[in-house]
NUBA-415396 format. One record per residue (C-alpha): x, y, z. Coordinates in Angstrom, 1 decimal, always signed. Layout:
NUBA-415396
R      u      v      w
R      X      Y      Z
...
//
This chain:
NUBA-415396
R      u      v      w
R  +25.7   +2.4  -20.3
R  +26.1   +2.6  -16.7
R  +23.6   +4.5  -14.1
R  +25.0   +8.0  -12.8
R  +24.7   +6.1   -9.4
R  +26.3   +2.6  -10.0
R  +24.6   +0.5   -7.6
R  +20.8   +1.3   -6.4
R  +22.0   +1.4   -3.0
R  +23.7   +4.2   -3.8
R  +20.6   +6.2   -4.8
R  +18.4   +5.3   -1.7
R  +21.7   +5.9   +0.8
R  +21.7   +9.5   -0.2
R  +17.6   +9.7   +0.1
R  +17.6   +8.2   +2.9
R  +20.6  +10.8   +4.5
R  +18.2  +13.7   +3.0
R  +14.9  +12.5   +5.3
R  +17.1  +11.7   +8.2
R  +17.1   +7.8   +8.1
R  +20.9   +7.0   +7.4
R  +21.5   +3.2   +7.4
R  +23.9   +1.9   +9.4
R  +26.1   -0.5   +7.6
R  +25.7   -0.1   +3.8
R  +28.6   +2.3   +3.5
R  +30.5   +2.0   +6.5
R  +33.3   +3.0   +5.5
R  +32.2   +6.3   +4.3
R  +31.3   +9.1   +6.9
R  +27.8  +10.3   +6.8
R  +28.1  +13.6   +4.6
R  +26.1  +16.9   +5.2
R  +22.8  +17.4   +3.7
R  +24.1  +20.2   +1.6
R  +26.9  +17.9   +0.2
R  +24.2  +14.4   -0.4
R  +22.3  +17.3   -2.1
R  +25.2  +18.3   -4.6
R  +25.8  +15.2   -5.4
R  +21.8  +14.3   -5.9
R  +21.6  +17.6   -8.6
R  +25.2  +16.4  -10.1
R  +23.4  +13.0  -10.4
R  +19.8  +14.7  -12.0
R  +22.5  +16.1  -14.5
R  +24.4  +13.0  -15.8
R  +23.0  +11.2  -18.4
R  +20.4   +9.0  -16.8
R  +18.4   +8.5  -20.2
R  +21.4   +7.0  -22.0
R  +23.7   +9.8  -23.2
R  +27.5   +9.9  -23.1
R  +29.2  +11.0  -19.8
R  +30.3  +14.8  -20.1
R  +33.2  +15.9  -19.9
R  +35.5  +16.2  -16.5
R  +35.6  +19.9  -17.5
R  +32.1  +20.2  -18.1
R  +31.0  +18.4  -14.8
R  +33.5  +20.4  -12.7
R  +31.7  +23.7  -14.5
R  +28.2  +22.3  -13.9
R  +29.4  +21.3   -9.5
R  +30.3  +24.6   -9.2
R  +27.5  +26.0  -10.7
R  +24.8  +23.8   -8.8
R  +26.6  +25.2   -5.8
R  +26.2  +28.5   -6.2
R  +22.5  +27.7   -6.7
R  +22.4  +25.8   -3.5
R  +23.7  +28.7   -1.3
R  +21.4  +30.9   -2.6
R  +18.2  +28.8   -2.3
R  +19.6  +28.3   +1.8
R  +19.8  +32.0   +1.9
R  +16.4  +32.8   +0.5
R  +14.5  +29.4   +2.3
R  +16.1  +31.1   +5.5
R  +14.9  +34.6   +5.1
R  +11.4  +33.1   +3.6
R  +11.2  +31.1   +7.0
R  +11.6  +33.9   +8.7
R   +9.3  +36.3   +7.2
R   +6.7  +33.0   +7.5
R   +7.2  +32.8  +11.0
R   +5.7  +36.6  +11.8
R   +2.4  +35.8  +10.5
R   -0.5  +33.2  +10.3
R   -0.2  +31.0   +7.7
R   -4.3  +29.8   +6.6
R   -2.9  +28.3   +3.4
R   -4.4  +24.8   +2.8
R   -2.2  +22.0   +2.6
R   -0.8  +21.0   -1.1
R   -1.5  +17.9   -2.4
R   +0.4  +14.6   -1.4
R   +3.1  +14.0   -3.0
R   +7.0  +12.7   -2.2
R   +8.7  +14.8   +0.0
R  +11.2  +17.6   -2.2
R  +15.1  +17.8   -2.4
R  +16.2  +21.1   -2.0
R  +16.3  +22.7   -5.9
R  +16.2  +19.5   -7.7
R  +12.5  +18.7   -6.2
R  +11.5  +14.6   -6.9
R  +14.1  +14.5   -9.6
R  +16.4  +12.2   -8.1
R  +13.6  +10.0   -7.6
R  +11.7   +9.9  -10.9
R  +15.5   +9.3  -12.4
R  +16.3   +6.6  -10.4
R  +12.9   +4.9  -11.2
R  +13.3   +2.2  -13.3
R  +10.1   +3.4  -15.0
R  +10.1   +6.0  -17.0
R   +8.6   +9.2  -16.0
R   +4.8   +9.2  -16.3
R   +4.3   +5.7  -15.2
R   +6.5   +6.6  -11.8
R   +4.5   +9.2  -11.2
R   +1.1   +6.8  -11.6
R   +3.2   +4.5   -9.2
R   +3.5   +7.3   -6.6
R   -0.3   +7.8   -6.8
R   -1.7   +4.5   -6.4
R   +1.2   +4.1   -3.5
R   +0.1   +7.0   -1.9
R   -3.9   +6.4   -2.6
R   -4.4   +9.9   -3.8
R   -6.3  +11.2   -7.0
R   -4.9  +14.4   -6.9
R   -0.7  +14.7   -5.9
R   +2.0  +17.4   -6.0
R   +5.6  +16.4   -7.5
R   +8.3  +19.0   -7.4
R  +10.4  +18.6  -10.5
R  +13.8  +21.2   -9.7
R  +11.4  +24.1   -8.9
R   +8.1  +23.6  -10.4
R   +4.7  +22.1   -8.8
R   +3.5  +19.5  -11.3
R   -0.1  +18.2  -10.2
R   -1.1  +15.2  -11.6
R   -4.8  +14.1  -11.2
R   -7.1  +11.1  -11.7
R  -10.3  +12.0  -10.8
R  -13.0  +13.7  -13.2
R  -15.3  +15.2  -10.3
R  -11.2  +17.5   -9.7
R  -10.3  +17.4  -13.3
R  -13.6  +19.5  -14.0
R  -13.2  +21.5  -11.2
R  -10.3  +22.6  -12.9
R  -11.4  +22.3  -16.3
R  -14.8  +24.2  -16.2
R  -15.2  +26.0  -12.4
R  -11.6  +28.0  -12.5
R  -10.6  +27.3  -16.2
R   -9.5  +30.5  -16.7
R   -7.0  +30.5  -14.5
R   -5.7  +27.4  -15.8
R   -5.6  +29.1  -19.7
R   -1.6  +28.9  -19.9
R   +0.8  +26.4  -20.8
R   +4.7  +26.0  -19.7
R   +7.6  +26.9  -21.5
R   +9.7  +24.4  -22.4
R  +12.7  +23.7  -25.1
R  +10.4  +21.5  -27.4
R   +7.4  +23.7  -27.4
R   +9.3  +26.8  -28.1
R  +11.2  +25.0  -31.1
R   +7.9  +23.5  -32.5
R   +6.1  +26.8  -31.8
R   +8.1  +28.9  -33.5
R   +9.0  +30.6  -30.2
R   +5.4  +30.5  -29.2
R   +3.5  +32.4  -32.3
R   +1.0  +29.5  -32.4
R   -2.1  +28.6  -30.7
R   -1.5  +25.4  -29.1
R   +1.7  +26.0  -27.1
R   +1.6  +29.0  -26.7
R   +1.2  +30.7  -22.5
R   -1.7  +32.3  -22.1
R   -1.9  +36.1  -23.3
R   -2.9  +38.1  -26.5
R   -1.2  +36.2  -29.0
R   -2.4  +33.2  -28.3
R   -5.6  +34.8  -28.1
R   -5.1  +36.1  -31.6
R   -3.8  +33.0  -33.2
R   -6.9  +30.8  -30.9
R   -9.4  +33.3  -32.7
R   -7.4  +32.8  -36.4
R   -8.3  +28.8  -35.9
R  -12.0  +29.1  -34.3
R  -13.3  +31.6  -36.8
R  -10.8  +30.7  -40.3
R   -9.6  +26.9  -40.0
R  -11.8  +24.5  -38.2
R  -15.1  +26.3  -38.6
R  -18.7  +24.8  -39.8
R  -18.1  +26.1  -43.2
R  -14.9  +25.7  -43.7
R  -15.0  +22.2  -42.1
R  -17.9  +21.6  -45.1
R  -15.4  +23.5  -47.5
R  -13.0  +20.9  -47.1
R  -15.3  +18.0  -47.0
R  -14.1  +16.9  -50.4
R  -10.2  +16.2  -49.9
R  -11.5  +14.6  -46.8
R  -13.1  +12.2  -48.8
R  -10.4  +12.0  -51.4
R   -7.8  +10.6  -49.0
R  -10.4   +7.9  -47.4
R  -10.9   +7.0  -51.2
R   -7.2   +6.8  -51.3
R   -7.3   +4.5  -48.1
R   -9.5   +2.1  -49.2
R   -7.5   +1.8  -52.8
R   -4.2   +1.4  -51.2
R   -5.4   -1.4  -48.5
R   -6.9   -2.9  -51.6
R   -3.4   -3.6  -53.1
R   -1.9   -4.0  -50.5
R   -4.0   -6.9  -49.5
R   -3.7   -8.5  -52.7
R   +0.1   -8.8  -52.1
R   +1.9  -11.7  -50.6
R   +0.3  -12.9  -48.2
R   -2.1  -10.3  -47.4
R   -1.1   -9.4  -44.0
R   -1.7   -5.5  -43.3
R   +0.5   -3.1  -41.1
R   -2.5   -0.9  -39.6
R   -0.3   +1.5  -37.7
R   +1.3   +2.1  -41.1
R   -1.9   +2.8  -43.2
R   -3.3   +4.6  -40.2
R   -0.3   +7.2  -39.5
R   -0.2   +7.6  -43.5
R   -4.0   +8.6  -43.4
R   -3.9  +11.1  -41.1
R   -0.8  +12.1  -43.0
R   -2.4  +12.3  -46.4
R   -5.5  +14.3  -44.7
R   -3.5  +16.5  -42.8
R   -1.6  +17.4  -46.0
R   -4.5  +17.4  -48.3
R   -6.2  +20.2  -46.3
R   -3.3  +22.4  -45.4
R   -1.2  +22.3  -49.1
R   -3.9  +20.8  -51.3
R   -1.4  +17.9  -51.9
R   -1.0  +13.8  -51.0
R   +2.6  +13.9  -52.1
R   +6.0  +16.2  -50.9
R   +7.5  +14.0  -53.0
R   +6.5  +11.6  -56.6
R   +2.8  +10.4  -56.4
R   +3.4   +6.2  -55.4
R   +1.2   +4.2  -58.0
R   -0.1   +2.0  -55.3
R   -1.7   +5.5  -52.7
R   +0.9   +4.5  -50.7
R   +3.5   +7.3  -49.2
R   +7.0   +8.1  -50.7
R  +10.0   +8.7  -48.5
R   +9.2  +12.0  -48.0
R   +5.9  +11.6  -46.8
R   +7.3   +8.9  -44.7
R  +10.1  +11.3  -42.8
R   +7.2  +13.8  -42.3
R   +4.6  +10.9  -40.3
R   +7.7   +9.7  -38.6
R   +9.3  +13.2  -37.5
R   +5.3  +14.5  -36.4
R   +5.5  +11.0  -34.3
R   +9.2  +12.4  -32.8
R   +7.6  +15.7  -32.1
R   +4.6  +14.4  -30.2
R   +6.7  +12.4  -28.2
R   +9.0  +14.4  -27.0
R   +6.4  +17.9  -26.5
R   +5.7  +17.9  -22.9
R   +7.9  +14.7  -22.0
R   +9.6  +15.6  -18.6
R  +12.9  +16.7  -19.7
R  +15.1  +17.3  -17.1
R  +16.5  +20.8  -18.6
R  +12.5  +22.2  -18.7
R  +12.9  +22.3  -14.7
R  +16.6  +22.8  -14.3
R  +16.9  +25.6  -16.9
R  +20.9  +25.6  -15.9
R  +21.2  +21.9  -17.5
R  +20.0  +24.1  -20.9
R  +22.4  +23.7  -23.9
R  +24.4  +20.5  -22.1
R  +22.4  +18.1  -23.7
R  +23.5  +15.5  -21.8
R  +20.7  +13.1  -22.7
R  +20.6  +14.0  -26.4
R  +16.9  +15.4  -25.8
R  +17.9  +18.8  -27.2
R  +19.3  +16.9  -30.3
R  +16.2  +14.8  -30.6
R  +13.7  +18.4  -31.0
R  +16.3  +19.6  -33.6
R  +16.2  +17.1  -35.4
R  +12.8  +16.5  -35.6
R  +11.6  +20.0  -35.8
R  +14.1  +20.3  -38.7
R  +12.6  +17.5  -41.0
R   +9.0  +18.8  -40.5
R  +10.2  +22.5  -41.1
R  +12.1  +21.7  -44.2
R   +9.3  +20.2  -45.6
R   +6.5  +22.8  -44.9
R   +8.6  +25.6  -45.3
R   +9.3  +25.0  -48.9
R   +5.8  +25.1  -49.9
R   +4.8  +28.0  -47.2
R   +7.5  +29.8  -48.8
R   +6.5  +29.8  -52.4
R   +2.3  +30.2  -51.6
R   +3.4  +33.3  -49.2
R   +5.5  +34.7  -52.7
R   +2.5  +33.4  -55.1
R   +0.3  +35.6  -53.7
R   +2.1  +38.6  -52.4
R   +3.4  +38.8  -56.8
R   -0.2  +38.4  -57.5
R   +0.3  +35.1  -58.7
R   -2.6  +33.7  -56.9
R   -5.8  +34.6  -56.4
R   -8.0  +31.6  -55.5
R   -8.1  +29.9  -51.9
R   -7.8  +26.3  -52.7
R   -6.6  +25.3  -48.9
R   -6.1  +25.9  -45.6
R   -2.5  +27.8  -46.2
R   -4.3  +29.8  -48.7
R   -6.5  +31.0  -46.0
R   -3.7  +31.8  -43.3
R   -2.1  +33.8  -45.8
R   -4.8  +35.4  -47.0
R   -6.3  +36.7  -43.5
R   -6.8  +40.5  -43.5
R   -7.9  +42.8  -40.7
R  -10.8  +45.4  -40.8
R   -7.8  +48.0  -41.9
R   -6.4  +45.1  -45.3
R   -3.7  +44.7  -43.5
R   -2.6  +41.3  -43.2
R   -3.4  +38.7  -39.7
R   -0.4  +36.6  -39.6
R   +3.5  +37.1  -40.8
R   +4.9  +34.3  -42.7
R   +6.3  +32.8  -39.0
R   +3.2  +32.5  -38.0
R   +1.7  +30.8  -40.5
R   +4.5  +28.7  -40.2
R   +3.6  +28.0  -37.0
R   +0.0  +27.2  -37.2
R   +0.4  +24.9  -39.9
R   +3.1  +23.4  -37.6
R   +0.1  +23.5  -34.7
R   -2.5  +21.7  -37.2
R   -0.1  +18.7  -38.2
R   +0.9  +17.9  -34.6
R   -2.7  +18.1  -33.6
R   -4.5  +15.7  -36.2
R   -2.5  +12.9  -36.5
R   -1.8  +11.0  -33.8
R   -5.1  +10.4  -32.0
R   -7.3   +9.1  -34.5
R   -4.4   +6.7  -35.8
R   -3.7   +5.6  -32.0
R   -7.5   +4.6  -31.5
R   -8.2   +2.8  -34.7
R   -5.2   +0.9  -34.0
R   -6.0   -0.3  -30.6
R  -10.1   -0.8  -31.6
R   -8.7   -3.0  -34.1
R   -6.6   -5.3  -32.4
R   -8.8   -5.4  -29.2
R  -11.9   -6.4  -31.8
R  -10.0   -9.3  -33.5
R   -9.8  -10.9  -30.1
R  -13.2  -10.4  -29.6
R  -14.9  -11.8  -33.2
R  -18.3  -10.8  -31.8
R  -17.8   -6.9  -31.4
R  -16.1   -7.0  -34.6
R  -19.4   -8.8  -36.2
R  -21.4   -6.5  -34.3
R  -19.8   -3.5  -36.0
R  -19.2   -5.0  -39.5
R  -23.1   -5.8  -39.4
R  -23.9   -1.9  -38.4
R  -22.7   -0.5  -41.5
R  -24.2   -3.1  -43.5
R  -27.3   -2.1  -42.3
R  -26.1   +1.9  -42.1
R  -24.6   +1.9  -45.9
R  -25.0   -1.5  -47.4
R  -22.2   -3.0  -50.1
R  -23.4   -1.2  -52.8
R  -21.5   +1.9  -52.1
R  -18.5   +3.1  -49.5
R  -19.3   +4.7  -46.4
R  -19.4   +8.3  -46.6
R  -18.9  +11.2  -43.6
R  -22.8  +11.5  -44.3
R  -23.4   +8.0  -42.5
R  -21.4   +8.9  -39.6
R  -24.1  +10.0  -37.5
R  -26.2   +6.7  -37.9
R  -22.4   +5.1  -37.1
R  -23.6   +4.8  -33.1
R  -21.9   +1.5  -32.4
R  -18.2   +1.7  -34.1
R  -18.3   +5.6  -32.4
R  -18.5   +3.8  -28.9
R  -15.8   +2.0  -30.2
R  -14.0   +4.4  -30.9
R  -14.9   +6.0  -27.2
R  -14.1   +3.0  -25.3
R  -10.3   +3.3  -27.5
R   -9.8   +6.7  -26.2
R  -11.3   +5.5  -23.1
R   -9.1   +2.3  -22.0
R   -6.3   +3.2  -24.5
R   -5.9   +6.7  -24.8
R   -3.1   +8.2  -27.2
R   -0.8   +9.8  -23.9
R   -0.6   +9.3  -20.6
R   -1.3  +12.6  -19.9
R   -3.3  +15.8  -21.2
R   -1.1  +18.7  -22.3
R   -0.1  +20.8  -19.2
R   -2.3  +23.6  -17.8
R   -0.1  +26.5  -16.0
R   -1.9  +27.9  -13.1
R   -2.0  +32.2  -13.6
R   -2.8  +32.7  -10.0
R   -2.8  +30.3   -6.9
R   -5.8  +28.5   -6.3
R   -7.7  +26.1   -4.4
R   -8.7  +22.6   -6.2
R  -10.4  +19.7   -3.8
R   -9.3  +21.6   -0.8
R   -5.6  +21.7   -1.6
R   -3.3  +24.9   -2.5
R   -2.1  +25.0   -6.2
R   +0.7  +27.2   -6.2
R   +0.6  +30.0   -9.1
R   +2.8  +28.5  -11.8
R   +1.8  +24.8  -10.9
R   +1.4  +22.4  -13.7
R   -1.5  +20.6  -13.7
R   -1.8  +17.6  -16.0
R   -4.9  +15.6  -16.2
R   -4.2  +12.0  -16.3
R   -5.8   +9.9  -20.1
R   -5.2   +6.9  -18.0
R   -6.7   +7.3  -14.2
R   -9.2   +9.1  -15.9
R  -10.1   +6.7  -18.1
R   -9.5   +3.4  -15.7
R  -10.9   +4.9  -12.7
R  -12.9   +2.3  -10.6
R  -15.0   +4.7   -9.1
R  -16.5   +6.1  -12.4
R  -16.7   +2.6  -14.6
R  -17.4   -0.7  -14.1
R  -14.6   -3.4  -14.6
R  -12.5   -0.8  -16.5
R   -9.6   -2.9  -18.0
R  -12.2   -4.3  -20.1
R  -12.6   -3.4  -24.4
R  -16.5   -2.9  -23.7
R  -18.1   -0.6  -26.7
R  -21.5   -1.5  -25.2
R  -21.1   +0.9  -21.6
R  -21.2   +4.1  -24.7
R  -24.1   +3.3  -26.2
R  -27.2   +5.2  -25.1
R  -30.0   +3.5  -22.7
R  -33.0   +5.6  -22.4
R  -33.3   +6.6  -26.0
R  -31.5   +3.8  -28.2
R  -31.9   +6.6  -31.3
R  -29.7   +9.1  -29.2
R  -26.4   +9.7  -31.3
R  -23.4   +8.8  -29.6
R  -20.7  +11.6  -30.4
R  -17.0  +11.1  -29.7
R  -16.6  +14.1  -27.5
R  -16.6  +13.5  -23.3
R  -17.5  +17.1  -21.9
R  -17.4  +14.9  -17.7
R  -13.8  +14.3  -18.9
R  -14.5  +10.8  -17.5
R  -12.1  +10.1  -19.7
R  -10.4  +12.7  -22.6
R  -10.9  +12.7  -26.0
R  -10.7  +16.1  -27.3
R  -10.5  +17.8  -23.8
R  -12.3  +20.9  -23.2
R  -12.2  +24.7  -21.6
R  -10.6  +27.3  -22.9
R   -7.3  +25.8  -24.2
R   -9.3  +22.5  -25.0
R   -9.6  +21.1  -28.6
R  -11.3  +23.2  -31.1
R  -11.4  +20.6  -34.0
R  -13.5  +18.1  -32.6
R  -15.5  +17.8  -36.2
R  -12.2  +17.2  -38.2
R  -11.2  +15.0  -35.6
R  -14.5  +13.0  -35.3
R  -14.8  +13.0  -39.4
R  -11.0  +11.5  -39.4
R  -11.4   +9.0  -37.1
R  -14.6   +7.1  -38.1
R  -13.9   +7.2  -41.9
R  -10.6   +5.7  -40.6
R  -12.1   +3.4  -38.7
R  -15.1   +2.8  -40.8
R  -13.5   +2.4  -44.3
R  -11.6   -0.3  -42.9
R  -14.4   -2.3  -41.6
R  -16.2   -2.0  -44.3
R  -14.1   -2.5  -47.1
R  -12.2   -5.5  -45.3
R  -12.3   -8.6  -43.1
R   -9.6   -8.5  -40.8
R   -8.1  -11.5  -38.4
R   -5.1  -12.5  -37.3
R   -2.1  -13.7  -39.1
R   -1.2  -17.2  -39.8
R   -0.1  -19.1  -36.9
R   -1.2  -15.9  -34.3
R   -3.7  -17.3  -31.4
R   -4.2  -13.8  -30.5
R   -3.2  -10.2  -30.7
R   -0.9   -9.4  -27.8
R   -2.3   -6.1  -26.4
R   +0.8   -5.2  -24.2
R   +1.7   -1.4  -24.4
R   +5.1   +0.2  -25.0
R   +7.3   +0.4  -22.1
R   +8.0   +4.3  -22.7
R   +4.8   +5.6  -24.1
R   +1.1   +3.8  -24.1
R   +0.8   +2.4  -27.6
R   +0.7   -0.7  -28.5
R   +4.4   -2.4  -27.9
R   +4.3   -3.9  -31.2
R   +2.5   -2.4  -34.7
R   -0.6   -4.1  -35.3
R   -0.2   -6.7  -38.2
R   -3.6   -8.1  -39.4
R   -4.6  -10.4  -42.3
R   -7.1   -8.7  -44.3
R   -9.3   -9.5  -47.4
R  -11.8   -7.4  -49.6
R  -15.3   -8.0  -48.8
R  -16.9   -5.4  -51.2
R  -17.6   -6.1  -54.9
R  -14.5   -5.7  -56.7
R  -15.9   -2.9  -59.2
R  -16.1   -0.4  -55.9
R  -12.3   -1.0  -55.4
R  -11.3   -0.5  -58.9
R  -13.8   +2.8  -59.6
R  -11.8   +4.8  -57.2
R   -9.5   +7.4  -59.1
R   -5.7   +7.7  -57.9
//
C-alpha cells in the first residue's frame, strides 16, 4: 500500500517549507507554495490512510479539503486575535516542555505519521533526541506530555494528583465504557466517583478479595492440570502466552459469572472457541484503548475511518459484549423475578448493590460496564510478566534454579503452592518486579487529563494536557538503576532486613506496576494473587527449557507494541509426584 506522501522527500520538503528552511533543488520544478497551502496538504496527508487502509474516495477527500480549510481560516483568525490580546499584557507563563515544534491544527501529526516507527516508540525517539525527561507533543490540538523520570512522574502522581484525576475522551474508551458509566475510563467527576467507590468498597475489597479466594484457587488447580496434559502430548513443548492469557481468562471469568466455560467445558482445562474469541478480543481492546488514533485529536476525521481503527473497536467491543451481555442479561432478570437470592459472584454483587433508600446502585449499563472495566483490567499484565520472567529465566539457568529451589524450601513437593505461601515467595516476586520493571506490559501508563493548568518540573502544563507516564523510561532510566537492560531479580530483594517481604507494588513509580493516586490501580491484591500463582504454579509443577534444537530464547519485542515478537514456546516436564497431578478435580 503506498504512503499518503510517495517518496520521503516529499514529507520533509513540506516540513521543512513550514520552519522556513525550503531546499533548493529537490523540487525545482515546483514553486515554493504558502504555508497555509504546505499546511492543507500536511492535514490532507494526517487524513489518508497512513496505517494501511484503502484510499478514500475522490468525493470524500474533496469533502474532507474543504473542510480542513475552513478549519484553517478560523484557527488564523483566532491565533491573530489571541496574538493580539497577548501582546497587551505580560506574559509570566513558564515555558512548556520541549518538544517538536507544532503545525498549525494538525500539531506533530505529520511527523509521528511519517515516522517509520510507530507512535509510542517515535515519541521515545524525540526524547532521547532531544535529551529531555519530560516533553510536550501537539497531536491536532491537544498537549500530550510524555515523561521518563520518577522524581516528575510523582510530582504529578502524589503532589498535584488531583488535578490530574481525569482521563481523555476518545472513540475506544467511550465504546468500551459504555459511553463512560465505568470507573476506569471514565473523566473525572461524580460518576466516576460513584462507580470508583462501587469497586473500592463491593469488588476488590479485603473481604471480598478473601470471599473469592476459592475460585482463585480453582482455576490455578485448573492450570496446573491442563499444563499437565498438555506436556504429556507430542513433544511436550508449551505455548506460555497461551496458557497464561487463558488463566487470567478462566479467573477473570470465574470471579465475575462463577463460570470457566461461555461455551462446553474442554476435557483437557483447556479453553473452547468461545473462551478463545473472548482472551483474543480483551487483547484487541487493550491494544487499541489509548493508542494514538488519529481521529481522537482530529475529531473532524470521526466516522471516515480511513485506517479501519473505528472498525477494529467495533469489532472487538462487539465479541466481548456479546458474550457478557448474555449472561448479564439473564442474572439482571434472575433476580429482579425473584429467581435468585444468593450472591455467588462478583455480578451477583453489582446487581445486588442498594442504597441507604433499597433502591438499587447501578442500572443494567452499568453493570455492563464494570464488568467490562474488570476483564480489561486483569488480564493482560500478569500474563505479559510471567511470559517475559520465563523466557528471560531459561537463558539464565541459574535464576531459574534459584527460584525453583525457593519454593522447594517455601512449599516442598508434597503439596501445590497455595496464595498462603505467597508472602514467603520473596525471590520469584522480585522476578516478577524486575518483569514489570525491564518489560512492562505498555509503553505507556493510561493518560492523565490535566483539570486545571499547572506547573510540573518548572514547565507550564496546559489545562487539558495529556500526561502519560512512560513503563519504559521509567523502568530503564540510567539515573535510577544500575545497568538497566539487564533481567536482574536480585536489585528487588531487600538488604537491610533479608526477612522484609518484597510486595509487587512500586509506590516511587521507579517503574509502574499497578500505578498509584487517585485514578491508580485499586486491585493490587487480585493482581498480586494472579500473578504469582501464575508464575509460581508453573515453576513448581514443571521444568521448563528450551525446545529442541533452540540455543536460546530470542527476547526481541514486537515492532508495534512491547511484548515479546514471538509467543514464548518452552519444553516442559512434570517434576511433582504424579498423584498431585491426577488428584486435581476438573
Amino acid at each position: 500500500m503506498a504512503h499518503p506522501f510517495k517518496e520521503a522527500a516529499a514529507g520533509s520538503y513540506l516540513l521543512s517549507i513550514y520552519r522556513g528552511k525550503e531546499p533548493i533543488d529537490q523540487f525545482p520544478s515546483r514553486p515554493p507554495p504558502a504555508k497555509l497551502n504546505v499546511a492543507m496538504e500536511v492535514v490532507a496527508a494526517a487524513a489518508s490512510p497512513a496505517l494501511g487502509a484503502s484510499l478514500p474516495s475522490s468525493s470524500s477527500t474533496t469533502i474532507l479539503q474543504v473542510l480542513l480549510l475552513m478549519v484553517m481560516l478560523v484557527y488564523l483568525v483566532i491565533k491573530n486575535l489571541k496574538t493580539r490580546r497577548k501582546s497587551t499584557c505580560n506574559n509570566t507563563t513558564p515555558p512548556l516542555p520541549p518538544g517538536p515544534t507544532p503545525w498549525p491544527v494538525v500539531g506533530n501529526i505529520p511527523e509521528m505519521l511519517l515516522s517509520d516507527k510507530p507512535a509510542f516508540r517515535w515519541i521515545h525517539h524525540v526524547m532521547k533526541e532531544m535529551g529531555t525527561d519530560i516533553a510536550c507533543v501537539k497531536l491536532g490540538g491537544v498537549h500530550v506530555i510524555p515523561i521518563t523520570c520518577p522524581k516528575i512522574a510523582r510530582e504529578v502522581l502524589k503532589k498535584q494528583d488531583a488535578n490530574f484525576a481525569s482521563r481523555p475522551l476518545t472513540l475506544a474508551s467511550k465504546t468500551f465504557s459504555r459511553g463512560y458509566m465505568d470507573a476506569v475510563m471514565s473523566p473525572s467527576g461524580d460518576h466516576w466517583r460513584k462507580m470508583r467507590r462501587v469497586l473500592a468498597s463491593e469488588v476488590v475489597c479485603p473481604s471480598r478479595h478473601t470471599w473469592l479466594h476459592g475460585k482463585r484457587a480453582g482455576e490455578a488447580d485448573n492450570l496446573t492440570r491442563y499444563v499437565y496434559n498438555l506436556a504429556g502430548e507430542g513433544t511436550g513443548d508449551v505455548d506460555v502466552r497461551h496458557i497464561a492469557r487463558h488463566y487470567c481468562g478462566n479467573v477473570v471469568r470465574r470471579l465475575v459469572f462463577n463460570r470457566r466455560y461461555f461455551g462446553e467445558p474442554q476435557p483437557d482445562g483447556g479453553p473452547g472457541l468461545p473462551e478463545v474469541q473472548h482472551v483474543d478480543a480483551v487483547f484487541a481492546c487493550m491494544g487499541l484503548l489509548y493508542s494514538f488514533h488519529v481521529s481522537d485529536y482530529l475529531p473532524w476525521l470521526l466516522g471516515l475511518d480511513l485506517d479501519g481503527h473505528e472498525k477494529m473497536v467495533k469489532v472487538a467491543n462487539e465479541t466481548v459484549s456479546r458474550l457478557h451481555d448474555t449472561y448479564i442479561d439473564e442474572r439482571w432478570r434472575q433476580w429482579k423475578s425473584g429467581e435468585k437470592s444468593e450472591l455467588e459472584d462478583l455480578l451477583d454483587v453489582l446487581i445486588t448493590l442498594k442504597d441507604a433508600e433499597d433502591r438499587p446502585v447501578l442500572s443494567i449499563e452499568e453493570v455492563k460496564a464494570q464488568v467490562q472495566d474488570i476483564t480489561l483490567a486483569a488480564m493482560d499484565n500478569p500474563s505479559s510478566a510471567v511470559e517475559w520472567a520465563l523466557a528471560e529465566m531459561v537463558n539464565s539457568p541459574e535464576m531459574m534454579k534459584k527460584a525453583v529451589e525457593e519454593i522447594d524450601n517455601v512449599v516442598g513437593r508434597a503439596r501445590l503452592v497455595q496464595e498462603s505461601d505467597i508472602p514467603r515467595l520473596n525471590y520469584l516476586k522480585a522476578c516478577i518486579r524486575e518483569a514489570f520493571r525491564l518489560h512492562p506490559v505498555a509503553p505507556f501508563n493510561v493518560p492523565h487529563v490535566a483539570l486545571e493548568d499547572a506547573t510540573v518540573a518548572g514547565y507550564h502544563i496546559p489545562k487539558g494536557s495529556h500526561v502519560i507516564l512512560s513503563r519504559i523510561g521509567l523502568g530503564r532510566n540510567l539515573g535510577v538503576w544500575d545497568d538497566p537492560l539487564r533481567f536482574n531479580p536480585d536489585r528487588h530483594l531487600p538488604t537491610v532486613d533479608p526477612k522484609m517481604e518484597v510486595t509487587l507494588t512500586e509506590n516511587d513509580l521507579r517503574f509502574i506496576s499497578f500505578s498509584t493516586g487517585r485514578r491508580g490501580c485499586i486491585a493490587a491484591s487480585l493482581g498480586t494473587a494472579m500473578c504469582i500463582m501464575l508464575f509460581a504454579r508453573l515453576l513448581q509443577g514443571f521444568s521448563w527449557s528450551k525446545p529442541a534444537g533452540i540455543s536460546s530464547v530470542d527476547l526481541s519485542e514486537s515492532r508495534h507494541d512491547i511484548l515479546m515478537a514471538k509467543p514464548l514456546l518452552l519444553h516442559a516436564e512434570p517434576r511433582l509426584p504424579a498423584h498431585l497431578y491426577s488428584d486435581i478435580s476438573a
